[in-house]
mmCIF file of the C-alpha atoms, coordinates in Angstrom:
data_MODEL
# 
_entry.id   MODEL 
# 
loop_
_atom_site.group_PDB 
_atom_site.id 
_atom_site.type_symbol 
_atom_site.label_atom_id 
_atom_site.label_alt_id 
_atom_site.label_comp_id 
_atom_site.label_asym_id 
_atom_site.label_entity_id 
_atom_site.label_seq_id 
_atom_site.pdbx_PDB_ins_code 
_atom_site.Cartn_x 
_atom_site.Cartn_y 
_atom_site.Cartn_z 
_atom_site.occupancy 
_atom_site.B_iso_or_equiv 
_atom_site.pdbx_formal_charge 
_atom_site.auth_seq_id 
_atom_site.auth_comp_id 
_atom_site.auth_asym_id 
_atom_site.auth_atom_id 
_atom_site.pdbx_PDB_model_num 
ATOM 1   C CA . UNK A 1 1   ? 45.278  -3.235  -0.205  1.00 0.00 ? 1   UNK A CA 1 
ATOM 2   C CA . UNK A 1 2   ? 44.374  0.357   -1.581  1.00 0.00 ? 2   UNK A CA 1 
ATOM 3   C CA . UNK A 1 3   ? 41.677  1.707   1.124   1.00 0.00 ? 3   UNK A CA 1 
ATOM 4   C CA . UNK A 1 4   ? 42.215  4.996   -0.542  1.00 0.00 ? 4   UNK A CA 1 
ATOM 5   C CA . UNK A 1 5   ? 39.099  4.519   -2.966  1.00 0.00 ? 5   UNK A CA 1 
ATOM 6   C CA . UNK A 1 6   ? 36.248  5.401   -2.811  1.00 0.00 ? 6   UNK A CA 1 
ATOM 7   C CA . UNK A 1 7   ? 32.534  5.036   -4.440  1.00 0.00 ? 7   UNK A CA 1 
ATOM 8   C CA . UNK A 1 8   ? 31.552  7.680   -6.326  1.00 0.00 ? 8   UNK A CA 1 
ATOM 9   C CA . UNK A 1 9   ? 27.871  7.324   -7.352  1.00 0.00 ? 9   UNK A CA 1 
ATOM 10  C CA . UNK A 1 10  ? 27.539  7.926   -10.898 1.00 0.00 ? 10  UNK A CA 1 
ATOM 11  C CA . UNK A 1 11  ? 23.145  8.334   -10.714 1.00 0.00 ? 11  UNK A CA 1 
ATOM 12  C CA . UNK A 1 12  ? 20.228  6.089   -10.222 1.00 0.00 ? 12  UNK A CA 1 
ATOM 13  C CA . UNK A 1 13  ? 17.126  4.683   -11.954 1.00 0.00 ? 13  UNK A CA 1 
ATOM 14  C CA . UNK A 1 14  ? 13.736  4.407   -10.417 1.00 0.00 ? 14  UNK A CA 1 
ATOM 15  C CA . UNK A 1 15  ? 9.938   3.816   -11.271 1.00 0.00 ? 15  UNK A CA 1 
ATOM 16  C CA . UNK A 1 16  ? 7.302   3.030   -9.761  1.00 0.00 ? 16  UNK A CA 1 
ATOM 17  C CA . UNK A 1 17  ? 5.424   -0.419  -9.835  1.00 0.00 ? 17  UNK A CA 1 
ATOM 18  C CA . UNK A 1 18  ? 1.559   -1.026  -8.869  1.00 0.00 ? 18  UNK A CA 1 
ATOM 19  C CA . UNK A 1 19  ? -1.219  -3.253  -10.150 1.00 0.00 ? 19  UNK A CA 1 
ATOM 20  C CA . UNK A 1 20  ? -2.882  0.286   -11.094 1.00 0.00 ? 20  UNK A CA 1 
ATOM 21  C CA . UNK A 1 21  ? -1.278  1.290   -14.305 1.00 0.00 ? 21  UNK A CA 1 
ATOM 22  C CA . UNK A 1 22  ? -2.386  4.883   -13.599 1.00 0.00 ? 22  UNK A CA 1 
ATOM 23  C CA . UNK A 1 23  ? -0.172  5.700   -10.660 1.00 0.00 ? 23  UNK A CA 1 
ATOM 24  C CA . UNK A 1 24  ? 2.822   3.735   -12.082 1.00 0.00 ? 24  UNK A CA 1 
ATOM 25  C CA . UNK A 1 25  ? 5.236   5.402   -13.942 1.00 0.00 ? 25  UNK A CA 1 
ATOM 26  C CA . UNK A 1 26  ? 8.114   4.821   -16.463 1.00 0.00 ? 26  UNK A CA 1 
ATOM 27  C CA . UNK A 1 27  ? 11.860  4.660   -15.626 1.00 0.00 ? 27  UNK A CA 1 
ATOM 28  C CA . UNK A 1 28  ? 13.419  8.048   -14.728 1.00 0.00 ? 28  UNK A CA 1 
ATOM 29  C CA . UNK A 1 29  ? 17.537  7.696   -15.077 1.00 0.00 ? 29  UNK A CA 1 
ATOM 30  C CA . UNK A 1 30  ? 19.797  10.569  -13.721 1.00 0.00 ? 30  UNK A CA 1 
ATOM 31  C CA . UNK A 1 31  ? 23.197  10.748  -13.680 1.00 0.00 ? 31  UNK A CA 1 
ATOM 32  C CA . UNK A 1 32  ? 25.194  12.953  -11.196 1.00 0.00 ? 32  UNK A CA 1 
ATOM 33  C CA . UNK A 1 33  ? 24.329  13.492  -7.656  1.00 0.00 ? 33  UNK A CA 1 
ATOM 34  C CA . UNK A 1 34  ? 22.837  11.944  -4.932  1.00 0.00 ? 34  UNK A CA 1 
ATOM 35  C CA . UNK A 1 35  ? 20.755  15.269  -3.841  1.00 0.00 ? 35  UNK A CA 1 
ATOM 36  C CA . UNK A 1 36  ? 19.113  15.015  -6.950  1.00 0.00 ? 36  UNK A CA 1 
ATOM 37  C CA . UNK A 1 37  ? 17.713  11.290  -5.976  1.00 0.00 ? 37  UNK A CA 1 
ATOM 38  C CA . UNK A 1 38  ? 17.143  12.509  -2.474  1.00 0.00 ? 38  UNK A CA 1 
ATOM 39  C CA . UNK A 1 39  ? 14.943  15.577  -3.966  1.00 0.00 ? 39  UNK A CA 1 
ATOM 40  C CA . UNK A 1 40  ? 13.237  12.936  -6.316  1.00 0.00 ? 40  UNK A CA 1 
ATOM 41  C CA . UNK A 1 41  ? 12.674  10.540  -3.152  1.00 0.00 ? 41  UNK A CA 1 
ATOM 42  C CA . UNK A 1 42  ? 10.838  13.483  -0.948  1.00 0.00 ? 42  UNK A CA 1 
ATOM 43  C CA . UNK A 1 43  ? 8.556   14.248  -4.013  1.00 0.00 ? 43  UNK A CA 1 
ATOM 44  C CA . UNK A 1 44  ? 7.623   10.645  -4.712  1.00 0.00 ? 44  UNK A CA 1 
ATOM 45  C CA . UNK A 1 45  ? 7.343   10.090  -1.053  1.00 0.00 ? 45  UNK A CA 1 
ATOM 46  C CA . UNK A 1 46  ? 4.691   12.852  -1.118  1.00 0.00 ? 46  UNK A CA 1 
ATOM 47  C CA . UNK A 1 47  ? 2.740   11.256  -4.439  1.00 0.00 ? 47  UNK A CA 1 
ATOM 48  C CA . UNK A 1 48  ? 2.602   7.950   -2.685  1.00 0.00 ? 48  UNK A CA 1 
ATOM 49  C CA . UNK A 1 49  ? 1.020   9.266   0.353   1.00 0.00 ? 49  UNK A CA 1 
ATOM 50  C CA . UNK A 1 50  ? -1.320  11.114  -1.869  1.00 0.00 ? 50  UNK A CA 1 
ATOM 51  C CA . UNK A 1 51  ? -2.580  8.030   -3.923  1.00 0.00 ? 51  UNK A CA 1 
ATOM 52  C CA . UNK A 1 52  ? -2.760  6.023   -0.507  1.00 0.00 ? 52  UNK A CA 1 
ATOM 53  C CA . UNK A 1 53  ? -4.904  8.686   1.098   1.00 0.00 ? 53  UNK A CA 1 
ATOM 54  C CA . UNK A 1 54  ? -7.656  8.504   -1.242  1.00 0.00 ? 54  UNK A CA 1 
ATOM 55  C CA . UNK A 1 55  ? -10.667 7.012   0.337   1.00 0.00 ? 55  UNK A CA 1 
ATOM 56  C CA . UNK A 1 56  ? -12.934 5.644   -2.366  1.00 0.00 ? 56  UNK A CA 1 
ATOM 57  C CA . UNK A 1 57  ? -16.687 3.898   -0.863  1.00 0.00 ? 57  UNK A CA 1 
ATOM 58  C CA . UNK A 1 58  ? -16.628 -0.032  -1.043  1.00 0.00 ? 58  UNK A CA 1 
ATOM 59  C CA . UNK A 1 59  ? -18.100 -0.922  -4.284  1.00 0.00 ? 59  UNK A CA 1 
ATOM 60  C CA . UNK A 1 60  ? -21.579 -2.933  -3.522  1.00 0.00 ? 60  UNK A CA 1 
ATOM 61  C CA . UNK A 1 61  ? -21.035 -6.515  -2.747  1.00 0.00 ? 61  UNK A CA 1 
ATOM 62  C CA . UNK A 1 62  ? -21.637 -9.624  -4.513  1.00 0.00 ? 62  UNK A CA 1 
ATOM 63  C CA . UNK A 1 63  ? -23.731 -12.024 -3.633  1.00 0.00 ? 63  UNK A CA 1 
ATOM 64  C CA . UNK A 1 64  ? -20.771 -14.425 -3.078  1.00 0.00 ? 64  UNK A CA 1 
ATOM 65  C CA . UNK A 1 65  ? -18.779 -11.534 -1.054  1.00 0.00 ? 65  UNK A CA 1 
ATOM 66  C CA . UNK A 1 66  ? -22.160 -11.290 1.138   1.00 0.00 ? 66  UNK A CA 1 
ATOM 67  C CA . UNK A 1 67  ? -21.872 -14.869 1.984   1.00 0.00 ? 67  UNK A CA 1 
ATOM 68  C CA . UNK A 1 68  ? -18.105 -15.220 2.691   1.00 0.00 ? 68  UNK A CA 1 
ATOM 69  C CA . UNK A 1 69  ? -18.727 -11.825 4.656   1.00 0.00 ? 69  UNK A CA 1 
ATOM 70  C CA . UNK A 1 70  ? -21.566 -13.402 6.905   1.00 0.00 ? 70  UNK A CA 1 
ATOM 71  C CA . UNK A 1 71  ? -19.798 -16.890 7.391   1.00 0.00 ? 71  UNK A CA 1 
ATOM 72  C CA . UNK A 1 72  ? -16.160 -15.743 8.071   1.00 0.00 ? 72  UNK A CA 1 
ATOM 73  C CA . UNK A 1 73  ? -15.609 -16.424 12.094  1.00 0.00 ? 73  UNK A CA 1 
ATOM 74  C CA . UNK A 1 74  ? -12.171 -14.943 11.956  1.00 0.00 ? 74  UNK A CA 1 
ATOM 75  C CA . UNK A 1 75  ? -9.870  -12.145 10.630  1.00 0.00 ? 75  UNK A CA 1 
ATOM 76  C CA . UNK A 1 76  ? -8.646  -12.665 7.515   1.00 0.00 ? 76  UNK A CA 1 
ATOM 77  C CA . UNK A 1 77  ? -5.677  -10.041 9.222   1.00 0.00 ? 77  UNK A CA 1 
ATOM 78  C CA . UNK A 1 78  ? -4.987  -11.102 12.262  1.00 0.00 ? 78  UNK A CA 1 
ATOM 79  C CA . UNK A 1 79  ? -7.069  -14.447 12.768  1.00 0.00 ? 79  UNK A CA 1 
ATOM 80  C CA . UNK A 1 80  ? -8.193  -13.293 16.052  1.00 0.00 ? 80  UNK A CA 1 
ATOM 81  C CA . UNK A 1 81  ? -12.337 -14.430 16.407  1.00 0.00 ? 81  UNK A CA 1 
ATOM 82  C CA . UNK A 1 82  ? -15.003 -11.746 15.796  1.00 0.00 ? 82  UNK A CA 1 
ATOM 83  C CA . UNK A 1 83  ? -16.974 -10.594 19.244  1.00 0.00 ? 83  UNK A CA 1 
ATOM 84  C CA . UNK A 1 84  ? -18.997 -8.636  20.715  1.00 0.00 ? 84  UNK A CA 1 
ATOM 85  C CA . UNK A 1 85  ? -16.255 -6.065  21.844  1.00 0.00 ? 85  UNK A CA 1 
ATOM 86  C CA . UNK A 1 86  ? -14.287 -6.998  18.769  1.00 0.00 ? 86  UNK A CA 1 
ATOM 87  C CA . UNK A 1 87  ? -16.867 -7.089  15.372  1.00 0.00 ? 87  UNK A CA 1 
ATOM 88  C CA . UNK A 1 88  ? -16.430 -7.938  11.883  1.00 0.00 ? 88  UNK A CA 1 
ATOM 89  C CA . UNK A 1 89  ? -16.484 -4.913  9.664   1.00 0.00 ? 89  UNK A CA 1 
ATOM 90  C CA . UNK A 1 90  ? -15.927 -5.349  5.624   1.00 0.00 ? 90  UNK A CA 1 
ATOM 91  C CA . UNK A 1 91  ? -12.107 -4.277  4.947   1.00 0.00 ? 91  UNK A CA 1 
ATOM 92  C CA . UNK A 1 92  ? -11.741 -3.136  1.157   1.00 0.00 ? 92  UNK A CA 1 
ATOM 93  C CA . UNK A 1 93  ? -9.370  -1.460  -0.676  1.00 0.00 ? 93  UNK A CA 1 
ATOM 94  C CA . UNK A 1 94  ? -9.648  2.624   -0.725  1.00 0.00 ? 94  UNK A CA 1 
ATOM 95  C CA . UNK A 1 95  ? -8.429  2.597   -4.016  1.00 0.00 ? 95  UNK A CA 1 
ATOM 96  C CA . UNK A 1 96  ? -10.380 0.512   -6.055  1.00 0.00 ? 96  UNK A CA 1 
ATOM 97  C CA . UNK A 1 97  ? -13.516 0.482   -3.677  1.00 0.00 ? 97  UNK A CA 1 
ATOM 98  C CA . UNK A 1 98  ? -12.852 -3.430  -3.884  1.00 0.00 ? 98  UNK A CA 1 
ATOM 99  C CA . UNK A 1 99  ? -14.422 -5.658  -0.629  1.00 0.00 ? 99  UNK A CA 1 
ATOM 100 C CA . UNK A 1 100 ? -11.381 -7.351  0.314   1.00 0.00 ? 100 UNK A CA 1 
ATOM 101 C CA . UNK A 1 101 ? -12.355 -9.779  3.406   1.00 0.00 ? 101 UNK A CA 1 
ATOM 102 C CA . UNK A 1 102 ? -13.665 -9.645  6.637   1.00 0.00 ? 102 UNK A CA 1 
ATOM 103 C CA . UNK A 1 103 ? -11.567 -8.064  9.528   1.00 0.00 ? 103 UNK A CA 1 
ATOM 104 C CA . UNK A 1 104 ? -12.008 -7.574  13.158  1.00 0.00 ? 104 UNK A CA 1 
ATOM 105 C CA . UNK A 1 105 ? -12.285 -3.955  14.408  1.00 0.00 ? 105 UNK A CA 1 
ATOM 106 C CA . UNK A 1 106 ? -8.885  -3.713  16.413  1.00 0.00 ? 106 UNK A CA 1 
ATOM 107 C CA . UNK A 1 107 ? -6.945  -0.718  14.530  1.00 0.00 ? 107 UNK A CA 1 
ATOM 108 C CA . UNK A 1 108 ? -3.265  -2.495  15.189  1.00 0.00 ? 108 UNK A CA 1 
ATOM 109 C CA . UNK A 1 109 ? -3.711  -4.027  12.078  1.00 0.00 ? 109 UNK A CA 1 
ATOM 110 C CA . UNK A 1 110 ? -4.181  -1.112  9.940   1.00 0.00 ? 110 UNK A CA 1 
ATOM 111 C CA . UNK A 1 111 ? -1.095  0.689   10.812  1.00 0.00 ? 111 UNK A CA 1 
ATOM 112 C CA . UNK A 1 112 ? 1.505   0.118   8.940   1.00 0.00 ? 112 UNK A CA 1 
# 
């Protein structure tokens, strides 16, 4: 066996992918070096965090929304039961302003 070779990366393709056609993008193909992924990597790291920080309002909820909202007993999360010291708040998504379920109020579940 020949242990004297060696990989040599030749480049990379990425894109992004998301169910929101604005923040996705088309494929990007480099060849050469890896710094030049790593540079592209710390930039889309940074345009990720951006789009995830937005913080749009929850859009106003439907009447069916209302009434799953008021009935649900449990996370939709964590399936731990709503209480006094532990309430149901309306979880939605901070990009689309979409109610999503109901959710307890312990943080855990939001970090990610």
């Amino acid at each position: 066996m020949n242990y004297s070779n060696k990989y040599q990366v030749s480049g990379f393709c990425v894109y992004r992918m998301t169910e929101y056609t604005q923040y996705s993008t088309k494929r990007i193909e480099w060849p050469g070096p890896m710094t030049k992924f790593y540079d592209y990597i710390m930039q889309e790291s940074q345009v990720i965090s951006d789009i995830l920080s937005k913080q749009v309002d929850m859009m106003p909820l439907t009447k069916q929304e209302k009434e799953d909202f008021r009935a649900a007993t449990n996370c939709e999360c964590c399936k731990e039961t709503f209480t006094a010291t532990n309430p149901k708040v309306r979880h939605h998504n901070h990009i689309s302003g979409q109610f999503l379920y109901a959710a307890c109020n312990n943080k855990w579940w939001m970090v990610v």
